[in-house]
N, C-alpha and C positions, 0 to 999 in steps of 0.2 A: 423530598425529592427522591424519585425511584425509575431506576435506569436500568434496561438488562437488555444487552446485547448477546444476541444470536450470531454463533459463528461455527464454521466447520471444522475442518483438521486444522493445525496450525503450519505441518510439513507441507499441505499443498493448499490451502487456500488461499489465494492474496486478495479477492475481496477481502475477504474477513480478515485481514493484517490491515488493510487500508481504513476500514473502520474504525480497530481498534486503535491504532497509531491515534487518529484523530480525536478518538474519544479520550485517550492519553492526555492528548495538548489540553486539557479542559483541566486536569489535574481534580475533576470530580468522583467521590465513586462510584462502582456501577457495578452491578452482577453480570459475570460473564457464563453463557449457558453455551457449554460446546455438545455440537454435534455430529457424531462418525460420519461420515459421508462413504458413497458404496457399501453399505451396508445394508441388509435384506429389507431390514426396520428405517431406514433411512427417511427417507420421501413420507411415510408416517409419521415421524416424529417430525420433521420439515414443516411438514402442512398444519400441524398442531400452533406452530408459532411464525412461521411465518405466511402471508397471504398470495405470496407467489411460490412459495414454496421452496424457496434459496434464500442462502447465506449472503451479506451478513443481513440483518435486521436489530431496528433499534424499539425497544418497548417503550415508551413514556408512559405518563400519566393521562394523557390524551389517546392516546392509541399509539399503535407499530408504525415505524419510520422505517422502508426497504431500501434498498441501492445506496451501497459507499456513497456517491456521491451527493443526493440529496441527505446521507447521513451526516456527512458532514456540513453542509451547508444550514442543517436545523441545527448544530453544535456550536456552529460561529455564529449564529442568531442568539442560540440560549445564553451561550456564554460569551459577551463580545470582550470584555474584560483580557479573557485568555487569546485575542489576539490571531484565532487560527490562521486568518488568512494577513499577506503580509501588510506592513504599515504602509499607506500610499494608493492614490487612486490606480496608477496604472499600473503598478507592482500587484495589487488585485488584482487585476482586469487582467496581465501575463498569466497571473498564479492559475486563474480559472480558466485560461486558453491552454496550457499545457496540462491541464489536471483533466481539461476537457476530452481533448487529442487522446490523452491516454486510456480514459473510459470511453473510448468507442473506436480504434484504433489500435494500431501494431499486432492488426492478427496475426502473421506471421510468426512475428515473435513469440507471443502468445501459444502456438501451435507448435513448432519444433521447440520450443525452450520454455519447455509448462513448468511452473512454480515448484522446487521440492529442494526444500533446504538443507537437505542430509547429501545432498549429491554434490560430488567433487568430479567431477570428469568432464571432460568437452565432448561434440560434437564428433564423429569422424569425419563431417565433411558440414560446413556452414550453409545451410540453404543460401542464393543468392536474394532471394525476397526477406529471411530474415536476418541476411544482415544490412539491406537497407533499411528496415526500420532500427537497427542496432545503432547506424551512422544519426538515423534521426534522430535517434534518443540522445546521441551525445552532440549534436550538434544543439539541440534543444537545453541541457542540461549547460552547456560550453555560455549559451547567450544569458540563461537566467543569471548564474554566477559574474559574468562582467557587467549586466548591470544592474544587481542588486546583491550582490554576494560580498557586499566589501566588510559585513561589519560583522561574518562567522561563515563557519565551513558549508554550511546547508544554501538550499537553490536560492533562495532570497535571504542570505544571511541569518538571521536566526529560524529556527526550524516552524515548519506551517503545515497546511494539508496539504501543498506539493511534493514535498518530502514524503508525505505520509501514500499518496499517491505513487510514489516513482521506488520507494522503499522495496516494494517485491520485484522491478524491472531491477535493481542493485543486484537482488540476491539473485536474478537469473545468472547477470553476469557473473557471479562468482562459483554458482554452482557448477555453471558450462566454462570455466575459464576462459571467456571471451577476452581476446587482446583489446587492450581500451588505449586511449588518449590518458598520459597521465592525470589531466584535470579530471576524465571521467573516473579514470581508476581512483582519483582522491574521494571522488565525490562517494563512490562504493564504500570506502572506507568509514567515511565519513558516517553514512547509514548504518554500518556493522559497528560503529560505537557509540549510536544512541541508541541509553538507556532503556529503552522500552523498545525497540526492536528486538535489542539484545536477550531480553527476557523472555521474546516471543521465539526468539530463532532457538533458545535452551527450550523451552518446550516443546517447539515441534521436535525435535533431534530425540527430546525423549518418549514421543510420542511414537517414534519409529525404531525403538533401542538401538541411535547409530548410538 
């Protein structure tokens, strides 16, 4: 078995944290190949490994696997043992509707509150489009937890790809101290204390000597 995942900064890419989050759950190892992004040499070293030319990308034995999302879906294939997505037909069927929404979705947010995990400061003033999709997320984040949250702190209870998905939406809110709903403010929490987030948020940090 030989696994190497392509990925970019760690302080700002959150595809490549959603990837790797998910290639985590597998508990398999894997080579991980970072790449500077904005960088002169960038976009050439891109195109060397990956076929669209963006992070993340997953290398098999078969060929490159691109886009988090069919990343992780060839992971809960490979490995079904490890459970990625949650136990249950329609606890699936949610995981994949809200993992969906997120990968094609909440530009807004996306746009004024861009991923960088060394940032401690708010907004001086909230766009009003991005914080309806802020209301969405926890509105979204509020439903998974009631009804599948009962048996641990993560969106379906024990951690999965939606976690791994929603993982860099957490860190926006904490970068930009957005005021949350205490369930979402738990749920942030919740993602800054697992394990392999946490390893990823020390590297990006030292990636950018905060």
């Amino acid at each position: 078995m030989s696994l190497k995942l392509v990925i970019g900064d760690k302080n700002y890419s959150s595809w490549s944290l959603r990837a790797a989050l998910a290639m985590d759950l597998t508990g398999v190892p894997y080579e991980e190949i970072g790449i500077r992004l904005y960088q002169p040499d960038s976009r050439r070293q891109l195109m060397a490994h990956a076929p669209t030319g963006k992070v993340p990308v997953l290398h098999t034995e078969e060929g490159p696997v691109w886009d988090s999302l069919a990343i992780a879906e060839y992971l809960a294939e490979r490995f079904p043992e490890a459970h990625l997505w949650p136990r249950g037909q329609y606890a699936r069927a949610l995981a994949r509707s809200v993992c969906a929404e997120m990968h094609s979705g909440f530009m807004a947010l996306r746009s004024h509150l861009s991923m960088d995990l060394a940032r401690d400061q708010a907004l001086a003033e909230m766009p009003a489009e991005a914080q309806a999709d802020i209301d969405r997320v926890c509105r979204l984040w509020a439903d998974c937890r009631q009804r599948f949250g009962q048996d641990g702190p993560y969106l379906f209870g024990h951690v999965s790809i939606a976690d791994a998905f929603f993982a860099p939406v957490a860190a926006r809110m904490r970068s930009y101290r957005v005021a949350l709903p205490d369930e979402a403010a738990a749920y942030v929490e919740t993602i800054y204390q697992w394990p392999a987030f946490q390893r990823w948020y020390q590297a990006g940090l030292r990636e950018v000597g905060a």
